[in-house]
C-alpha positions as CSV (number, residue, x, y, z in Angstrom):
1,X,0.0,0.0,0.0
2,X,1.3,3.0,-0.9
3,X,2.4,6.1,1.3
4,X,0.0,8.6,2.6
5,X,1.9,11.6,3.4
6,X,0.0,14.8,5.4
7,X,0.1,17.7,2.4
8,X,-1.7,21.1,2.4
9,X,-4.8,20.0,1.0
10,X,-4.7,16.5,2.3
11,X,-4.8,17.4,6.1
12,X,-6.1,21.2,6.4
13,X,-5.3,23.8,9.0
14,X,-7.8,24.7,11.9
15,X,-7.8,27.0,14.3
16,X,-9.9,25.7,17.7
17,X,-9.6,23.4,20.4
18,X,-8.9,19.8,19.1
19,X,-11.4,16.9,20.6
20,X,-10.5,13.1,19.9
21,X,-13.9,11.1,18.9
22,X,-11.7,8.2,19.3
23,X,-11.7,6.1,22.1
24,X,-8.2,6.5,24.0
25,X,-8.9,4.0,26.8
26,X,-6.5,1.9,28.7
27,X,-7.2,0.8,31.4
28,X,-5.6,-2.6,31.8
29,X,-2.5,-1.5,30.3
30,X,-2.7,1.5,32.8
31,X,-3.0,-0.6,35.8
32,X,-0.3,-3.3,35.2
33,X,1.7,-0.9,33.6
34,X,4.2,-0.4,37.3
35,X,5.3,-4.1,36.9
36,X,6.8,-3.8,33.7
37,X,9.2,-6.2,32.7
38,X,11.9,-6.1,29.8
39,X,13.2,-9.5,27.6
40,X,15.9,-9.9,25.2
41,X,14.3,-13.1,23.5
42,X,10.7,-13.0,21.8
43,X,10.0,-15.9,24.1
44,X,9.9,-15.4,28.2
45,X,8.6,-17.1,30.7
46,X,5.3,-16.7,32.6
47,X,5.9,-19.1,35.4
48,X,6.8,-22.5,35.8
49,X,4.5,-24.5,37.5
50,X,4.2,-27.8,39.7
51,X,1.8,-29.8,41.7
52,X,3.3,-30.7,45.7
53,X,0.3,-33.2,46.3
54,X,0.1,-34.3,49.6
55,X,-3.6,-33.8,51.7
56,X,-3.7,-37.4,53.0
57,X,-2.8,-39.3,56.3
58,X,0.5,-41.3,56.0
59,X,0.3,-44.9,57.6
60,X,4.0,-45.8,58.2
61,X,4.4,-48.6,61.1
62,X,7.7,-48.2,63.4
63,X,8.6,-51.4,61.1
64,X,8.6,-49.9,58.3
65,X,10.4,-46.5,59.4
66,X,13.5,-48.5,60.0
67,X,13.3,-48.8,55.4
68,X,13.4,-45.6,53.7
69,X,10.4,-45.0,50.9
70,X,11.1,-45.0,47.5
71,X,12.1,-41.9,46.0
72,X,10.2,-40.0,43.7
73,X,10.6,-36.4,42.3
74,X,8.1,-33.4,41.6
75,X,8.4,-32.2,37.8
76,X,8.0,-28.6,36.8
77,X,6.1,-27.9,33.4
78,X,7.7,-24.1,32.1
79,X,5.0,-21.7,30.5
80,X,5.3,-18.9,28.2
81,X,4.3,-16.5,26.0
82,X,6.1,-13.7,23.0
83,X,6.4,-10.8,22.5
84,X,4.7,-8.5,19.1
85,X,5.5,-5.6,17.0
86,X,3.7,-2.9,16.9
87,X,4.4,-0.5,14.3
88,X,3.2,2.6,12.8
89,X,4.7,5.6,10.4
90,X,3.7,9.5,9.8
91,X,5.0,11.1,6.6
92,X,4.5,15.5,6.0
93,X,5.4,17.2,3.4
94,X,7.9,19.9,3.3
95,X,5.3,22.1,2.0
96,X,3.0,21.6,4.5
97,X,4.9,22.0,7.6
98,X,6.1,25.7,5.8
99,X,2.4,26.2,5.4
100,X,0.8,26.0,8.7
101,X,0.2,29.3,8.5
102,X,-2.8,29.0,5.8
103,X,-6.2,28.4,7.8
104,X,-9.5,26.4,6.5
105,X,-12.5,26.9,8.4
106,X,-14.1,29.6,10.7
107,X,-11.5,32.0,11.7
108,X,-10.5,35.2,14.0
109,X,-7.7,37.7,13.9
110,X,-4.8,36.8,15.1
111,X,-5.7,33.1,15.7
112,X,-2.9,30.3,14.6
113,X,-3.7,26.6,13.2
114,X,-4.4,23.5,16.5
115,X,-1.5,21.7,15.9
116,X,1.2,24.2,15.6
117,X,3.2,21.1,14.2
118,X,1.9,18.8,11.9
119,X,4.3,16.3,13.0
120,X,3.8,16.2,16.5
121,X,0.3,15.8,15.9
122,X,0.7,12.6,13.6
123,X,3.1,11.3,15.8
124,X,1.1,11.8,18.8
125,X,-2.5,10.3,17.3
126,X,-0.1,7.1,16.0
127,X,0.8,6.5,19.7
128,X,-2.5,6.6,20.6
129,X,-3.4,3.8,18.1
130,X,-0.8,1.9,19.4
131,X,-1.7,1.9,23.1
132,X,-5.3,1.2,21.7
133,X,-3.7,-2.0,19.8
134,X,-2.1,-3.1,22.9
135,X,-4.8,-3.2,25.4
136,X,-7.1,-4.9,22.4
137,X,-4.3,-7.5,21.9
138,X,-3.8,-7.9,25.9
139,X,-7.9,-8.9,26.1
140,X,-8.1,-10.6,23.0
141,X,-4.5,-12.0,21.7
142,X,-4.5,-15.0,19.8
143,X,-0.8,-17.0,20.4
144,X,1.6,-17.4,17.9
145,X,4.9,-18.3,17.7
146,X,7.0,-17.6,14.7
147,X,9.1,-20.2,13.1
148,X,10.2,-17.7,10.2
149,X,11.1,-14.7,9.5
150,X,7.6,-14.1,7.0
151,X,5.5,-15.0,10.3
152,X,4.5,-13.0,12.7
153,X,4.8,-13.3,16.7
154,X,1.5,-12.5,18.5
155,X,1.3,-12.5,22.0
156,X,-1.4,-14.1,23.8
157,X,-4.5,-12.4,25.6
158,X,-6.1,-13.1,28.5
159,X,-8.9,-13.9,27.2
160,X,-7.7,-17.1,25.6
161,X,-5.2,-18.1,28.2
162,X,-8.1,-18.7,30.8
163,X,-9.2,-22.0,30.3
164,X,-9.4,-23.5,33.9
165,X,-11.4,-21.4,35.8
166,X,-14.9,-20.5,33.2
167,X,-18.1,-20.7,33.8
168,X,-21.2,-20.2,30.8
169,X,-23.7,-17.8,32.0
170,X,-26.2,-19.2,29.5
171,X,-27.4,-15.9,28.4
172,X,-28.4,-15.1,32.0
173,X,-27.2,-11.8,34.0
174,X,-24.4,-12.2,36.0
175,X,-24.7,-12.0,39.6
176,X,-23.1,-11.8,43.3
177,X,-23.2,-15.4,43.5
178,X,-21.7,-16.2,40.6
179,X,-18.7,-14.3,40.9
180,X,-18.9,-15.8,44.2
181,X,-18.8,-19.3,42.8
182,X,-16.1,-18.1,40.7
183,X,-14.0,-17.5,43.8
184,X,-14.8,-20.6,45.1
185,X,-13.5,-22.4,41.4
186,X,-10.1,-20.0,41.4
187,X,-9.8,-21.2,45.2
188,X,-10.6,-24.6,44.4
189,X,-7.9,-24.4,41.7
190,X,-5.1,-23.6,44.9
191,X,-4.8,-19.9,43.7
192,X,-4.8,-17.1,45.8
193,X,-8.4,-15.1,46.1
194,X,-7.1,-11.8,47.8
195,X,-7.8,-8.6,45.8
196,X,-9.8,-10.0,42.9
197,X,-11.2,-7.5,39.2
198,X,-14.0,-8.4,38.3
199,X,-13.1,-7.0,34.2
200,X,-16.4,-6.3,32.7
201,X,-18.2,-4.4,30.0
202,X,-21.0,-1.6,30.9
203,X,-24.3,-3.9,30.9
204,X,-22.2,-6.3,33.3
205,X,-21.6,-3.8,35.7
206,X,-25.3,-2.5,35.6
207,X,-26.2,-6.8,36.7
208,X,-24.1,-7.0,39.2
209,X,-25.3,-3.3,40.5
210,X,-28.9,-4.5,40.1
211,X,-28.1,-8.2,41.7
212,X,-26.8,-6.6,45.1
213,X,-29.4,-3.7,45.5
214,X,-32.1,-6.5,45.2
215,X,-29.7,-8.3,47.7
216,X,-29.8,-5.3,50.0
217,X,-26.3,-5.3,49.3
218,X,-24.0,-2.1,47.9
219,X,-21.5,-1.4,45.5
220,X,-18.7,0.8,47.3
221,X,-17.2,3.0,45.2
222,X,-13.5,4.0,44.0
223,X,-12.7,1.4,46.9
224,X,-9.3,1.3,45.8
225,X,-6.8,2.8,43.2
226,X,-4.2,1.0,41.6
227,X,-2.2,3.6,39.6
228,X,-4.7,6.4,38.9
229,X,-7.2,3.7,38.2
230,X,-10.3,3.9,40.5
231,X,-12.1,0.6,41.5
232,X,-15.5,0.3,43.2
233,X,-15.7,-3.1,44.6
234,X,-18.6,-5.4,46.6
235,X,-18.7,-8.1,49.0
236,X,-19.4,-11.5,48.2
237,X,-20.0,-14.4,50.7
238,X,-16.5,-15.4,50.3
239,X,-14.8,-12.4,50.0
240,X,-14.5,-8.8,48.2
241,X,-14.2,-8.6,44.9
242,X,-13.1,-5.2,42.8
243,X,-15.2,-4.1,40.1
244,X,-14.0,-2.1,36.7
245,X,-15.3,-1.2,33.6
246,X,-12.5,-2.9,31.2
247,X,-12.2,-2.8,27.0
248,X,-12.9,-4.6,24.3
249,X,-14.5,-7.4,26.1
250,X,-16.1,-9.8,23.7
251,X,-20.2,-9.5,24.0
252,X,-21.0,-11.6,27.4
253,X,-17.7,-12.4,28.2
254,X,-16.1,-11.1,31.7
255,X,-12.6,-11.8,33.5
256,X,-12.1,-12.3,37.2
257,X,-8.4,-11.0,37.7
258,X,-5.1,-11.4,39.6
259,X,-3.6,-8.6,38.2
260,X,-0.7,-8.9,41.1
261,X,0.7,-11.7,38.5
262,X,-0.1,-9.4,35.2
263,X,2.5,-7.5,33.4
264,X,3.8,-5.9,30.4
265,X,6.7,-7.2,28.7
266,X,8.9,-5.2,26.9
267,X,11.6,-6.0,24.7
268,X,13.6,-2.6,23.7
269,X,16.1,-2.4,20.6
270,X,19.7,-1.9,22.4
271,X,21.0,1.7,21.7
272,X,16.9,2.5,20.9
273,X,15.0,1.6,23.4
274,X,11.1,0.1,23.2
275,X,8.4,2.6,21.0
276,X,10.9,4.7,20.0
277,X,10.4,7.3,16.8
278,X,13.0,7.3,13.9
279,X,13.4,9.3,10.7
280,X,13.5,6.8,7.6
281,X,15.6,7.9,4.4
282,X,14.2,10.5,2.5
283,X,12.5,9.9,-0.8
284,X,11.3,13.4,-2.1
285,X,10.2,16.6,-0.8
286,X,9.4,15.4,2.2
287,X,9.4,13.5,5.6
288,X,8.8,10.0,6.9
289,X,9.3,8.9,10.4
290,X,8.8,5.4,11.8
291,X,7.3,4.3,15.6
292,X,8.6,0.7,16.5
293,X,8.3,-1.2,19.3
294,X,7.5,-4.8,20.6
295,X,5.7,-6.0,23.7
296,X,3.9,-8.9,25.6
297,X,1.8,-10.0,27.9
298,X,2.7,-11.9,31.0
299,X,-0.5,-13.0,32.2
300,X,1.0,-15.5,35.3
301,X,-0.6,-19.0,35.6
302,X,-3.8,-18.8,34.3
303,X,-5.7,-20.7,36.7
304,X,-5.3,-17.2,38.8
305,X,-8.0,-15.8,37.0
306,X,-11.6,-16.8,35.5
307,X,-13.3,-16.1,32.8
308,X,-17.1,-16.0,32.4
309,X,-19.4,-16.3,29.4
310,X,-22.5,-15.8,27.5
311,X,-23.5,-13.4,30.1
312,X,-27.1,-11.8,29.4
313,X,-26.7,-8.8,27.2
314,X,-29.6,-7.0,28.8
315,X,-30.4,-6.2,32.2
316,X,-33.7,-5.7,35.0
317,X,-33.3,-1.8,37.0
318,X,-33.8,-2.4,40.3
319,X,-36.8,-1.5,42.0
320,X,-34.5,0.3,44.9
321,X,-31.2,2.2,44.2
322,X,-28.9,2.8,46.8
323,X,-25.9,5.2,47.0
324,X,-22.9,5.2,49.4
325,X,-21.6,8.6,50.8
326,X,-18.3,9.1,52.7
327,X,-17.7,12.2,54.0
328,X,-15.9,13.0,57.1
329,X,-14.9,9.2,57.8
330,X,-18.5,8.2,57.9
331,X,-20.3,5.9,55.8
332,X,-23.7,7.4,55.0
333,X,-26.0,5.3,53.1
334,X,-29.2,6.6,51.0
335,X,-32.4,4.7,49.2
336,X,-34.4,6.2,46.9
337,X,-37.2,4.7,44.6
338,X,-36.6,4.3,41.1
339,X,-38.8,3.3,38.1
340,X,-38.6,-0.1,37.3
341,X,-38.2,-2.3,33.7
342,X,-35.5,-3.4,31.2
343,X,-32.5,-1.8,29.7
């Protein structure tokens, strides 16, 4: 495909505040993003893993104490994952970065063209992308390891790598006691429980809201923050469990998360870095710069986590809502009716 380089009618100059109708959300990569971790092969490890046994009564006779048991071993079984590329380019014209000074468009004295540079702006809206591709990728990869150069390395997403702990909703919402039950599998599975995300879309959330306000329970929120992300959480019967609104989550699909096992793998270019920006040869009147870099997903074992399924794409309003208030170290809470039906 060939080049498609900003020029002065190609990309015109405004003057105004810009606004992004794009959707530059990230929150999963924002949350795991203070345990990144660099690699200097596409392949790293995620954990290796190994059962102990035991959970039984020994019956060993003074008799036979005096003859040492056969040996035996535990075996480990190594897990892991690869790093991607991600890549973008910008190209501008030498005759529209002299010409920023031209305006299109609604205009007062003295007013000068939103992005001053061309380039930045490019650059900047390509990054964007990027982090866009990554937190898709980090939901939704689909592993692959290259064994040539002409194939490409995908990393693998969470939501294929949980394939222990699920449970299909059946098209029904999802509720406090499932996510409860979906403690009970991950503990079940000998993985820690504490400080559980629930990763949902929108109508999930508005279930589970619904679920413990008929429960006479309530959603607590921006319980905790995990950096600069907010998380509301609720109490289950077997613990709390944090509650946020994730990304492209497939319809009815919803992840229970460890995210103290999640993290971002980076493998930089020595003498670069990782998503670095480079000027390519020049070609014409003109300029082309390139944004490189290549990343992972550690996702830890993934019988930390859960998955759920075919979750109801609808939900019931309440008949009750209920708010929680903290002001001055007190927890306040309020009930007010609200007009029932479906949404």
């Amino acid at each position: 495909m060939a080049d498609v380089v900003a020029t002065s009618f190609g990309v015109l100059n405004y003057s105004g505040m810009l606004f992004n109708k794009g959707n530059t959300r990230t929150p999963l990569s924002s949350i795991i993003s203070g345990r990144a971790k660099t690699t200097n092969h596409v392949e790293f490890v995620t954990g290796q893993e190994y059962t102990s046994g035991g959970g039984e009564q020994p019956e060993i006779s003074e008799t036979a104490s005096l003859t040492a048991p056969d040996a035996s071993v535990v075996t480990r079984e190594q897990k892991t994952n690869v790093t991607q590329i991600f890549m973008e380019a910008v190209g501008v014209s030498y005759a529209k970065q002299s010409n920023m000074g031209t305006l299109s468009g609604i205009n007062i004295a003295n007013q000068q063209a939103n992005p001053i540079k061309e380039l930045d702006f490019q650059v900047a809206a390509k990054i964007q992308k990027i982090n866009r591709d990554i937190e898709y990728t980090f939901i939704n990869g689909v592993y692959q390891k290259a064994t040539k150069d002409s194939e490409a390395n995908k990393t693998r997403g969470l939501v294929p790598a949980v394939t222990s702990n699920t449970k299909a909703m059946g098209s029904k919402p999802l509720g406090l006691w499932d996510i409860a039950d979906m403690v009970k599998k991950i503990y079940g599975a000998n993985a820690p429980t504490d400080g559980l995300v629930l990763w949902c879309d929108a109508v999930t959330l508005f279930q589970i809201n619904a679920d413990a306000v008929q429960n006479g329970l309530t959603v607590v929120p921006a319980d905790r923050t995990i950096n600069g992300i907010a998380l509301s959480s609720v109490v289950t019967p077997i613990g709390k469990v944090y509650l946020y609104l994730g990304e492209f989550l497939p319809a009815g699909t919803a992840l229970l998360l460890n995210l103290s096992v999640l993290a971002p793998v980076y493998q930089p270019v020595p003498g670069k870095g990782n998503f670095f920006l480079e000027q390519l040869a020049k070609t014409g009147a003109g300029e082309k710069y390139q944004l490189f870099g290549q990343i992972g997903l550690d996702h830890g074992p993934e019988w930390y986590h859960g998955k759920f399924t075919g979750i109801a794409q609808s939900f019931t309003k309440p008949e009750y809502s209920r708010s929680v208030f903290i002001a001055g170290g007190n927890l306040t809470t309020t009930a007010a009716a609200s007009e029932g039906g479906n949404g």
